[in-house]
PASEBA-1860 file (N, C-alpha, C; in nm, 3 decimals):
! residues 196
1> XXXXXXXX> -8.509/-3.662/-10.642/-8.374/-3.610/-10.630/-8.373/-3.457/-10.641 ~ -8.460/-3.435/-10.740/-8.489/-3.252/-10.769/-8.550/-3.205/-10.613 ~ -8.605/-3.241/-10.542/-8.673/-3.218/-10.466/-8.571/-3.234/-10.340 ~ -8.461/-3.293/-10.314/-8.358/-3.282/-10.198/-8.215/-3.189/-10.208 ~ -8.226/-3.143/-10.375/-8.128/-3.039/-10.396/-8.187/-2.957/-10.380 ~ -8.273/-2.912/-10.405/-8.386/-2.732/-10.406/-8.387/-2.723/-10.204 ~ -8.401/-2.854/-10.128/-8.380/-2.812/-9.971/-8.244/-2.806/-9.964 ~ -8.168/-2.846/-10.010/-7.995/-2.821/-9.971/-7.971/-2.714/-9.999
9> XXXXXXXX> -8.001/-2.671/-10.112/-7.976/-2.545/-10.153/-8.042/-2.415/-10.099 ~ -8.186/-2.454/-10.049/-8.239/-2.337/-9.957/-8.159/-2.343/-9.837 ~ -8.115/-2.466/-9.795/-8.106/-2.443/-9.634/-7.939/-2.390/-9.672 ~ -7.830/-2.403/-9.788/-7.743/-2.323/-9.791/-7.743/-2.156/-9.806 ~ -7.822/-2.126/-9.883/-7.860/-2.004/-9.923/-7.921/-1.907/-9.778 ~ -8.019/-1.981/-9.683/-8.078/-1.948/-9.548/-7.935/-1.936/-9.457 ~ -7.844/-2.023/-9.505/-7.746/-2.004/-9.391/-7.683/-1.947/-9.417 ~ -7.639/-1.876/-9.547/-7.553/-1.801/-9.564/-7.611/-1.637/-9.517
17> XXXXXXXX> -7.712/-1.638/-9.563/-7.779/-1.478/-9.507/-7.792/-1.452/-9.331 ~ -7.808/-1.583/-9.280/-7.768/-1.590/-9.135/-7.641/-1.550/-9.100 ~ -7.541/-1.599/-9.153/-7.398/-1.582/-9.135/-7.369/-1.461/-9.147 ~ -7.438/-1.398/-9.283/-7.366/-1.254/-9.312/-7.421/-1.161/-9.212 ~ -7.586/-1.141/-9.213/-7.633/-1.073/-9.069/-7.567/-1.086/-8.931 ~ -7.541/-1.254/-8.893/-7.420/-1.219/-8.781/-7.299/-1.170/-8.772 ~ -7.243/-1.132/-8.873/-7.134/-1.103/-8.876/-7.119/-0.903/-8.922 ~ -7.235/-0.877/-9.003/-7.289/-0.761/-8.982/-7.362/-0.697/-8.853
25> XXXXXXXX> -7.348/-0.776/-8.755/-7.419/-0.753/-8.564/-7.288/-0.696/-8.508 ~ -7.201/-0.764/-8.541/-7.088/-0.765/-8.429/-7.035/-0.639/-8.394 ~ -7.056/-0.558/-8.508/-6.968/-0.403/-8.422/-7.062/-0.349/-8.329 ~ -7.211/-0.372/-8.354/-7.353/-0.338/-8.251/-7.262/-0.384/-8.181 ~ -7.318/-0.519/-8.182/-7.282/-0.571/-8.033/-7.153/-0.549/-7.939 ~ -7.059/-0.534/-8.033/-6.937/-0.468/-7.923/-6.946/-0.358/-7.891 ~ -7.032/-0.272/-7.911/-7.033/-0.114/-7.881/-7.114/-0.144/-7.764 ~ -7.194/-0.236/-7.715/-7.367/-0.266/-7.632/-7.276/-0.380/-7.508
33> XXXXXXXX> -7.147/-0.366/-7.484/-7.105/-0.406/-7.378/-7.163/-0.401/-7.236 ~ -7.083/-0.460/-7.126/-7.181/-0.404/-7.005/-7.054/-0.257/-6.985 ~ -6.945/-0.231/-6.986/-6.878/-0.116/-6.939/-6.957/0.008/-7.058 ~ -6.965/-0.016/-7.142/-7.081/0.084/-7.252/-7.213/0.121/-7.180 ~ -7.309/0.005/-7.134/-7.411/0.024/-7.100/-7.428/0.096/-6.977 ~ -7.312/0.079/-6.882/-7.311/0.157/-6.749/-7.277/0.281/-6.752 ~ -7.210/0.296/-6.893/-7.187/0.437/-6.910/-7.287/0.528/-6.943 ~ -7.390/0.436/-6.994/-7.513/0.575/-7.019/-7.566/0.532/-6.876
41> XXXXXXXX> -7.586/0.470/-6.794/-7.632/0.494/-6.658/-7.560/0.590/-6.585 ~ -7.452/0.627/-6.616/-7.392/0.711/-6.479/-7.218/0.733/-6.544 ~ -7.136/0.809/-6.495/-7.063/0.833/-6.482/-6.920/0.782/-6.394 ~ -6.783/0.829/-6.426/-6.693/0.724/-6.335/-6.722/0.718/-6.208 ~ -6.693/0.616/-6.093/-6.720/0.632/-5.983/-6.886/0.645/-5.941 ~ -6.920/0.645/-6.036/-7.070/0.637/-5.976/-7.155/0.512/-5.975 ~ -7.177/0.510/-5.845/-7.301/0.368/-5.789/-7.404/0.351/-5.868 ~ -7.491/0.274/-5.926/-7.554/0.281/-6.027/-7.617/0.179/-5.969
49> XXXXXXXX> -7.785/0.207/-5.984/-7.859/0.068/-5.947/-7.885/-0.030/-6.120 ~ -7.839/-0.148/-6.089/-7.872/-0.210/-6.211/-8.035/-0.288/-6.201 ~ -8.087/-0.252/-6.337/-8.240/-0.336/-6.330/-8.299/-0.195/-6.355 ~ -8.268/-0.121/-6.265/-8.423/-0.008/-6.248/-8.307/0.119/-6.310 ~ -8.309/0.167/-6.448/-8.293/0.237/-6.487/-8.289/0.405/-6.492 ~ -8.228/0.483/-6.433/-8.249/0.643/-6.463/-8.383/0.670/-6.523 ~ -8.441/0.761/-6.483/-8.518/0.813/-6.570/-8.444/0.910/-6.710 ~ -8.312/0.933/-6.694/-8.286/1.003/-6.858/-8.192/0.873/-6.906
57> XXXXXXXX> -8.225/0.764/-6.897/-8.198/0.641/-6.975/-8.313/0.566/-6.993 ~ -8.406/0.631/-6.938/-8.506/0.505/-6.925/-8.628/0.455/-7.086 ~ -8.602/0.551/-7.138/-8.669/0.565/-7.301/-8.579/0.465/-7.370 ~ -8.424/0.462/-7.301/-8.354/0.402/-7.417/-8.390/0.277/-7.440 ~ -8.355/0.236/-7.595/-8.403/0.113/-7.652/-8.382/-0.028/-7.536 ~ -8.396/-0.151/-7.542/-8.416/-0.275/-7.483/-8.250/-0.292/-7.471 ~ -8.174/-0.257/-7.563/-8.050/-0.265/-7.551/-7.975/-0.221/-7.478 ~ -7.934/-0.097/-7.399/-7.934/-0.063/-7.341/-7.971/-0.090/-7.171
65> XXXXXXXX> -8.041/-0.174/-7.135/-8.106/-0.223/-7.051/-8.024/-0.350/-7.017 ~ -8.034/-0.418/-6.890/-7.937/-0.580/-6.898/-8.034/-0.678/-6.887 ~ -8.021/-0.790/-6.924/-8.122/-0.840/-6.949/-8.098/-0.951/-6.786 ~ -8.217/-1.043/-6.760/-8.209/-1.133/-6.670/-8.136/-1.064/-6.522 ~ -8.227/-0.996/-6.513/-8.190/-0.946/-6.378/-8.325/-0.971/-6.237 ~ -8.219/-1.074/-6.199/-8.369/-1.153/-6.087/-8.391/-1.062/-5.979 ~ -8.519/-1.068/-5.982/-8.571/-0.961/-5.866/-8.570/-1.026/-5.722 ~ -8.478/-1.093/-5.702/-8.464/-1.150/-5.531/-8.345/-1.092/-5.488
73> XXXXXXXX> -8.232/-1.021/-5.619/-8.120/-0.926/-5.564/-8.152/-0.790/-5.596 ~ -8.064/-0.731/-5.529/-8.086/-0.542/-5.561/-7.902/-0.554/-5.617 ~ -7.897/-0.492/-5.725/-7.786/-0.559/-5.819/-7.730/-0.361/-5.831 ~ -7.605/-0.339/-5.775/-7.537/-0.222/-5.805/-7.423/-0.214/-5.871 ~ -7.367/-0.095/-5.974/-7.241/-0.088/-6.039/-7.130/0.006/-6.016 ~ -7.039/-0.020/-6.055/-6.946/0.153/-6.045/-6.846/0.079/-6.156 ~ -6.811/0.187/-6.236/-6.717/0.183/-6.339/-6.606/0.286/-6.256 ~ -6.494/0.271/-6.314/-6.405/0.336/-6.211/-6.293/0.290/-6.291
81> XXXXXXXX> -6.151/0.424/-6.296/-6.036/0.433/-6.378/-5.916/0.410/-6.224 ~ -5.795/0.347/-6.261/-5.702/0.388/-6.190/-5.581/0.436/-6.246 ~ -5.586/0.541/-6.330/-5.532/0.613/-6.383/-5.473/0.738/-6.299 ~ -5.571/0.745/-6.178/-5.482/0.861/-6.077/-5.453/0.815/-5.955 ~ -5.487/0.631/-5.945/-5.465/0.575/-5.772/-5.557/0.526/-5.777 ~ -5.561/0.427/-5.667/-5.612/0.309/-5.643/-5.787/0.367/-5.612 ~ -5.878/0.271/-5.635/-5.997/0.311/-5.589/-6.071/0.232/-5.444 ~ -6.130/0.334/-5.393/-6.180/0.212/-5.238/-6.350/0.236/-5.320
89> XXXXXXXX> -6.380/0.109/-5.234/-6.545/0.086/-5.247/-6.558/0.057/-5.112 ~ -6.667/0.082/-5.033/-6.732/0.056/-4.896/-6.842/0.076/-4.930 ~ -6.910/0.001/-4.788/-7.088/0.047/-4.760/-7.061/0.046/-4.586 ~ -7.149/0.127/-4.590/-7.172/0.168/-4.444/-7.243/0.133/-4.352 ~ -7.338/0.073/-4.447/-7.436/-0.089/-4.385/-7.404/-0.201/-4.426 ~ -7.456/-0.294/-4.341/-7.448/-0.463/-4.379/-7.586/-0.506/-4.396 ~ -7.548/-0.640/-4.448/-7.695/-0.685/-4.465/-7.629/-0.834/-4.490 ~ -7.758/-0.919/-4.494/-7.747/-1.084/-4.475/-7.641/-1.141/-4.576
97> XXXXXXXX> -7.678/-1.120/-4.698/-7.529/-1.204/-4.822/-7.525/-1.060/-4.895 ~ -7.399/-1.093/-4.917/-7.389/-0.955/-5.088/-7.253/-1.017/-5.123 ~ -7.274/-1.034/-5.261/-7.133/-1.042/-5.371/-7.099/-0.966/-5.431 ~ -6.990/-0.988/-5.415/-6.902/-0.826/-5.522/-6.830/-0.889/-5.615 ~ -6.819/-0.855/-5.740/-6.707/-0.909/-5.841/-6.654/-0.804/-5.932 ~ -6.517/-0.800/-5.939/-6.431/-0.712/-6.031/-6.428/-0.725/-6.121 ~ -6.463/-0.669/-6.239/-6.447/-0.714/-6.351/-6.339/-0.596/-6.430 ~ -6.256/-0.648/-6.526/-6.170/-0.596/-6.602/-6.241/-0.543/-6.711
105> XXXXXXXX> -6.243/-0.429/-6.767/-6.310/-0.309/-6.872/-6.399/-0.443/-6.974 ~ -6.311/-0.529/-7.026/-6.346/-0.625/-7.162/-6.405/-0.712/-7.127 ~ -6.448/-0.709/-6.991/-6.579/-0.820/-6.875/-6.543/-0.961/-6.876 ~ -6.372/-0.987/-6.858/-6.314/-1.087/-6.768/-6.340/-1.034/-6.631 ~ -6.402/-1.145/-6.525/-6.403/-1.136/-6.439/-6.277/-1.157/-6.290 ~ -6.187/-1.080/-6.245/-6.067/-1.050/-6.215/-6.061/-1.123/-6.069 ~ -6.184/-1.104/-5.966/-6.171/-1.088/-5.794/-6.331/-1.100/-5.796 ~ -6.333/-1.200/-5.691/-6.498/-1.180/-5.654/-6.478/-1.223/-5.471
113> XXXXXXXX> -6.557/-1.181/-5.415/-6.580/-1.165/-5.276/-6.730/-1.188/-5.218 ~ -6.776/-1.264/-5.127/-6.857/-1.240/-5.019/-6.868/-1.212/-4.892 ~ -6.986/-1.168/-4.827/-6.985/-1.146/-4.668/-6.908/-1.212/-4.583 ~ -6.886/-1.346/-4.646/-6.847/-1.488/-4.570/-6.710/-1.506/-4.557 ~ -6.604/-1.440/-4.671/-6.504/-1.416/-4.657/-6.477/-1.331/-4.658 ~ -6.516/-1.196/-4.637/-6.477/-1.054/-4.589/-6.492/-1.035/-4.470 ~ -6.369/-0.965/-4.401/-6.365/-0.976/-4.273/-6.506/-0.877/-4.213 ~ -6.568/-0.914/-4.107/-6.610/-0.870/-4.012/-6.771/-0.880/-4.129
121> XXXXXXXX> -6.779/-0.940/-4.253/-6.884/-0.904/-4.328/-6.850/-0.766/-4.377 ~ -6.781/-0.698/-4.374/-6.787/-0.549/-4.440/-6.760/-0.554/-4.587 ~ -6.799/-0.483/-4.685/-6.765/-0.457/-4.811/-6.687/-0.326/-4.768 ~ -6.534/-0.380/-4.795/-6.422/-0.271/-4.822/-6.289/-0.318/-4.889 ~ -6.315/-0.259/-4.995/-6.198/-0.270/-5.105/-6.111/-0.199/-5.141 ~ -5.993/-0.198/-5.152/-5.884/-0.110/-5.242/-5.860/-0.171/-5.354 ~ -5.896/-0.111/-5.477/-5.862/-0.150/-5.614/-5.746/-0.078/-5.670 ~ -5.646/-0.144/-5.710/-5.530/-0.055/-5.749/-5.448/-0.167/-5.873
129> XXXXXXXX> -5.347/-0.160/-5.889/-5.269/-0.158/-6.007/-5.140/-0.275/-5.886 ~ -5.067/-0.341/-5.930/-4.972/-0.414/-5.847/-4.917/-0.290/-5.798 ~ -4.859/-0.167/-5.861/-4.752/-0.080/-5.797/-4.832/0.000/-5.706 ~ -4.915/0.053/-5.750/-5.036/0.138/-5.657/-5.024/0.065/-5.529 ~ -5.095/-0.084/-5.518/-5.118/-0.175/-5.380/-4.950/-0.205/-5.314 ~ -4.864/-0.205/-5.387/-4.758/-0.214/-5.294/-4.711/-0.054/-5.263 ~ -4.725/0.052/-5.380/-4.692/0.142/-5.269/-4.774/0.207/-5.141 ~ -4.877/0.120/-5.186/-4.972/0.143/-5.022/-4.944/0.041/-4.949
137> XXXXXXXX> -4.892/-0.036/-4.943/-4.824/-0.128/-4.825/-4.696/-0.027/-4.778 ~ -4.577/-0.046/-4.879/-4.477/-0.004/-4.795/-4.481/0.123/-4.734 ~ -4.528/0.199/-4.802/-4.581/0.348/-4.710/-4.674/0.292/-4.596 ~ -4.733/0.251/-4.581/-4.847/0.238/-4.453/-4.924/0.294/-4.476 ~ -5.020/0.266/-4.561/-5.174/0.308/-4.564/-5.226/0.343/-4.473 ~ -5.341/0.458/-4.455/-5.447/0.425/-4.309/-5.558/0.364/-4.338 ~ -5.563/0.275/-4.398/-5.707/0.149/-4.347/-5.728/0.083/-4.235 ~ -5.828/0.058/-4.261/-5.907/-0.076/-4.144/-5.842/-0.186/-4.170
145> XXXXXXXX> -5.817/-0.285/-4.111/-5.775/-0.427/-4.115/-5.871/-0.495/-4.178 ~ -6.008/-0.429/-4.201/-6.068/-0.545/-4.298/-6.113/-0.493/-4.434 ~ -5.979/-0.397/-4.473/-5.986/-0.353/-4.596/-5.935/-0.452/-4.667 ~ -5.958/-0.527/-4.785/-5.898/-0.622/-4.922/-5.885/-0.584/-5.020 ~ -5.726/-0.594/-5.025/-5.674/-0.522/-5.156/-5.686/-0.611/-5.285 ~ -5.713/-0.554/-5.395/-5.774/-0.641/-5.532/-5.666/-0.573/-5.655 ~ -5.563/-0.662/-5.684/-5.528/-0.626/-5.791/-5.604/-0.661/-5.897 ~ -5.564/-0.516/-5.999/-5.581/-0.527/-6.131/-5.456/-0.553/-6.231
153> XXXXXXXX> -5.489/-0.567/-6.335/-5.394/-0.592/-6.419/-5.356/-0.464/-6.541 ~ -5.511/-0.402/-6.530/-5.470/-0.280/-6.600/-5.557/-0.163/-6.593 ~ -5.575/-0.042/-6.610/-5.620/0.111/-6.518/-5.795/0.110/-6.562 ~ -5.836/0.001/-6.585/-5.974/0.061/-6.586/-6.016/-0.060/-6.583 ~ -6.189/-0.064/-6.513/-6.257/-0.159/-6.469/-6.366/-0.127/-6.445 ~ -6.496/-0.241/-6.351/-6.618/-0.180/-6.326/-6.633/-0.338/-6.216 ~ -6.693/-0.292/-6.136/-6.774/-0.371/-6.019/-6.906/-0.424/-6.007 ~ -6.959/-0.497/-5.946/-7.104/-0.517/-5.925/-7.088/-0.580/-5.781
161> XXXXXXXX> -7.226/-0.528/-5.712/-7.253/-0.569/-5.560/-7.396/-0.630/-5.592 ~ -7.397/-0.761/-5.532/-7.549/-0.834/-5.548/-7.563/-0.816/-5.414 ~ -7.700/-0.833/-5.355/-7.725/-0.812/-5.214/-7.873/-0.868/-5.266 ~ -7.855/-1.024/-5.171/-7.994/-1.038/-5.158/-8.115/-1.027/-5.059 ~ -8.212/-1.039/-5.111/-8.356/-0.979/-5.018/-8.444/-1.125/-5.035 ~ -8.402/-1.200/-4.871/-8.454/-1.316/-4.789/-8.622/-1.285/-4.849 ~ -8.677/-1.172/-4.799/-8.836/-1.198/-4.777/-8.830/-0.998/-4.803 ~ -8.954/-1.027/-4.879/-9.006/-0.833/-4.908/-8.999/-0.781/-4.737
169> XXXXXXXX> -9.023/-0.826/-4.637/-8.971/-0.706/-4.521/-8.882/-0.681/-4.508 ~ -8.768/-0.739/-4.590/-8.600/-0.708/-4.573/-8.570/-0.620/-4.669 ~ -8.674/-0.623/-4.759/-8.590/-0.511/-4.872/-8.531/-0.359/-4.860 ~ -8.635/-0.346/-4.730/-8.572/-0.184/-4.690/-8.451/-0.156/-4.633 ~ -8.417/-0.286/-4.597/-8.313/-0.302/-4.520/-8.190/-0.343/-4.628 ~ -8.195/-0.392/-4.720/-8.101/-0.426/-4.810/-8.072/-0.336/-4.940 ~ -8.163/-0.238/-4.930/-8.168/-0.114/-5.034/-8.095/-0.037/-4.949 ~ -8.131/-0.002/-4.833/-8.007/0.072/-4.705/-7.858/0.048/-4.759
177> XXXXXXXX> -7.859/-0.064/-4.760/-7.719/-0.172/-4.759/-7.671/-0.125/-4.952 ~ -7.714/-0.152/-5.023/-7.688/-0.073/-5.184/-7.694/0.078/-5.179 ~ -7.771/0.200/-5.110/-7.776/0.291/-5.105/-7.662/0.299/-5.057 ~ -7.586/0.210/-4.943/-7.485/0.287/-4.867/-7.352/0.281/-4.949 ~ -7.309/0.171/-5.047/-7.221/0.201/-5.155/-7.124/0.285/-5.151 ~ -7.037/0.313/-5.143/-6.949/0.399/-5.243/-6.825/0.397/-5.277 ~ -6.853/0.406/-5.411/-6.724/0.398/-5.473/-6.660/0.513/-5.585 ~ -6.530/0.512/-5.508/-6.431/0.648/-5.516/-6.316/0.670/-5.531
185> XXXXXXXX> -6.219/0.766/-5.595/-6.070/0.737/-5.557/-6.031/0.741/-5.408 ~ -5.909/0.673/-5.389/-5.879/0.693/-5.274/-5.801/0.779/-5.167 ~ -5.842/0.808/-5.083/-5.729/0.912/-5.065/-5.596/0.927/-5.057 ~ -5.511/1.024/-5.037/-5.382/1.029/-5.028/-5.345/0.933/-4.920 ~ -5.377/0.952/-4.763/-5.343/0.852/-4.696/-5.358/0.741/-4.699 ~ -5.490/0.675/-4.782/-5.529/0.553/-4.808/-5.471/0.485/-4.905 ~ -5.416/0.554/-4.992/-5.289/0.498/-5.127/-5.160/0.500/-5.073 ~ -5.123/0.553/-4.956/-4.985/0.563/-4.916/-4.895/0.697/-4.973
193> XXXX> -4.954/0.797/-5.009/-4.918/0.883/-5.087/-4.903/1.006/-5.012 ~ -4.755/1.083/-4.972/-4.779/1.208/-4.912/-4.908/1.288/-4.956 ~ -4.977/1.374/-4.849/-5.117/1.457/-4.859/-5.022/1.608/-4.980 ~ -5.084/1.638/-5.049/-4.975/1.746/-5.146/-5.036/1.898/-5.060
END
């Protein structure tokens, strides 16, 4: 009987020091987000290759880094505010599949898209706010017809474009397709907004 209280009591005592260490993690871990982590990769609006690190990030600890990133996609980011108007993302090349998904700052995932339902295959987005995207409707935007407008729910967010690579002779061709990226505010005509 001495001998099944001394394990109850270790395995209470083991779980309690478990408990307190997890619960002593958690402000780490909320600081080690993915909108945190993209921030030491790059700046607002900036394309960011995920997996293959900056060289002035690249020392940083394991944390910092994302983990499980399969090498059959070339995986890109952009963090991006709409605090001054809606943001567009395009690429200027195509390539065989690529997914895009919106994610909201706190990494609910908002809008996701593929080649397959984007018109013509193009990656082109307007990210805006409900009032932003309707005052670029009723003004008349100048987009393309196979621009897709993506509401948000509130002024800051971050993206990812997967683009996969069929066979290593395609990769040059699908790094083209992530190189060509960009994501930016939008312009005055493209928000519906007199040019000032």
């Amino acid at each position: 009987m001495g001998k099944l209280l001394l394990a109850i009591l270790v395995g209470l005592v083991g779980a309690a020091i478990i408990h307190i260490a997890i619960i002593f993690s958690i402000p780490m871990q909320a600081e080690n987000d993915a909108w945190a982590r993209l921030a030491r990769f790059g700046d607002l609006f900036s394309v960011v290759r995920v997996g293959e690190p900056p060289a002035a990030v690249a020392n940083q600890p394991a944390a910092a880094a994302f983990a499980f990133i399969d090498p059959a996609f070339i995986d890109v980011a952009c963090r991006f505010t709409l605090e001054n108007g809606p943001v567009r993302v395009t690429a200027e090349e195509r390539t065989g599949f690529w997914t895009a998904s919106v994610y909201a700052r706190n990494g609910d995932n908002l809008f996701s898209i593929s080649e397959r339902v984007a018109l013509e295959g193009a990656l082109d987005l307007l990210i805006g706010t409900r009032e932003q995207l309707d005052l670029a409707r009723v003004e008349g935007s100048e987009l393309p017809d196979q621009t897709v407008s993506v509401e948000l729910p509130n002024e800051e967010g971050y993206m990812t474009v997967r683009s996969l690579v069929d066979s290593e002779s395609e990769r040059p061709f699908v790094d083209r397709f992530a190189r060509s990226i960009v994501c930016r505010p939008a312009t005055p005509e493209e928000a519906g907004r007199p040019a000032e």
